[in-house]
C-alpha positions, 0 to 999 in steps of 0.5 A: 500500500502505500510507501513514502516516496523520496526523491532519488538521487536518479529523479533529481539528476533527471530534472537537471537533465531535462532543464538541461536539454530545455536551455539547449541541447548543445550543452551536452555537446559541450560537456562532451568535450570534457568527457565523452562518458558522463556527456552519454547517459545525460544526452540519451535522457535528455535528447532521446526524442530528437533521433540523433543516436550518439552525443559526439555527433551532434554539432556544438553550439554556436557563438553569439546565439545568446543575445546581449543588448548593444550596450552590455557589447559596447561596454566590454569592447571598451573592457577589452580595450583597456585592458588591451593598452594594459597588456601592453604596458605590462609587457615594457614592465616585463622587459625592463626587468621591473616584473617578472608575471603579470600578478607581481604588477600594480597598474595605475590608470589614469582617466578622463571622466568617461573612461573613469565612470567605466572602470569604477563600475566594476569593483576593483578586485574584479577589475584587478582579475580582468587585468590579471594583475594584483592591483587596480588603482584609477586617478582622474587625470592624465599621466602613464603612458599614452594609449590607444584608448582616449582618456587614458593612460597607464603605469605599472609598478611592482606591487607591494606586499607580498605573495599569497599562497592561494590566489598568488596575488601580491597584498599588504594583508598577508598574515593578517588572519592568524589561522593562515599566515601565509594567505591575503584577507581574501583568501583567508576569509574565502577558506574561513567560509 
């Protein structure tokens, strides 16, 4: 009669199947580039009723089939641009011997109000992971080296502080946790958590 029903490990996995092949088949072609062994049962769930017998021959799904509106396109052009003029400063850097990676540097930019109002729209840490460096600094005004970018220019310096064990990142925040002396605030919280 009747029994408690739960709901299996096999049910939920299922359901994320299932919510998978409705966001788009094309999901399993990509997760068959991982593996071609677990991308296989998802798909015969998820895809049975589309007659394709085999996930490696289905087709990966195409760039740019997820619509971004202009202005989420522009704003990260203008992104890749600055970083673009990053990279390259971080590059003279490297010759002159004043960094060896990327994350020993600390980038300076210095902007006029537009190029300001961009980058300050993104939290520094998330700006410093963009430019792959420790650390952001933006000043209003002009200095650093010319770029292509107008309104900006750039600088780049050793970062101070030293290197956390984790994200390898440099901090003057190294120690600051008791329990991990050798990681930045960051990372200690983020192992705390």
């Amino acid at each position: 009669a009747g029994k408690n029903v739960t709901f299996p490990a096999r049910y939920k996995q299922y359901i994320v199947i299932v919510t998978c092949k409705h966001m788009g088949g094309g999901i399993f072609s990509c997760q068959c580039v991982i593996g071609v062994y677990p991308a296989e049962p998802a798909f015969e769930i998820g895809m049975a009723d589309n007659n394709m017998w085999d996930v490696v021959f289905e087709d990966m799904p195409k760039a740019g089939q997820y619509a971004a509106d202009e202005a989420f396109k522009a704003k990260w052009a203008q992104l890749i641009a600055v970083r673009d003029e990053v990279k390259k400063v971080l590059e003279q850097a490297r010759a002159e011997k004043t960094i060896g990676a990327s994350l020993e540097a600390s980038v300076t930019l210095y902007c006029n109000d537009a190029v300001y109002d961009l980058l300050n729209s993104i939290p520094m840490d998330e700006l410093a992971d963009l430019m792959i460096v420790s650390h952001v600094e933006l000043v209003k005004g002009e200095g650093g080296s010319a770029s292509a970018v107008e309104g900006l220019g750039v600088a780049a310096a050793h970062a101070v502080g030293e290197k956390c064990e984790r994200c390898w990142k440099y901090s003057d925040t190294i120690g600051s946790h008791s329990a991990h002396p050798t990681l930045c605030a960051r990372c200690a919280s983020v192992v705390e958590a």
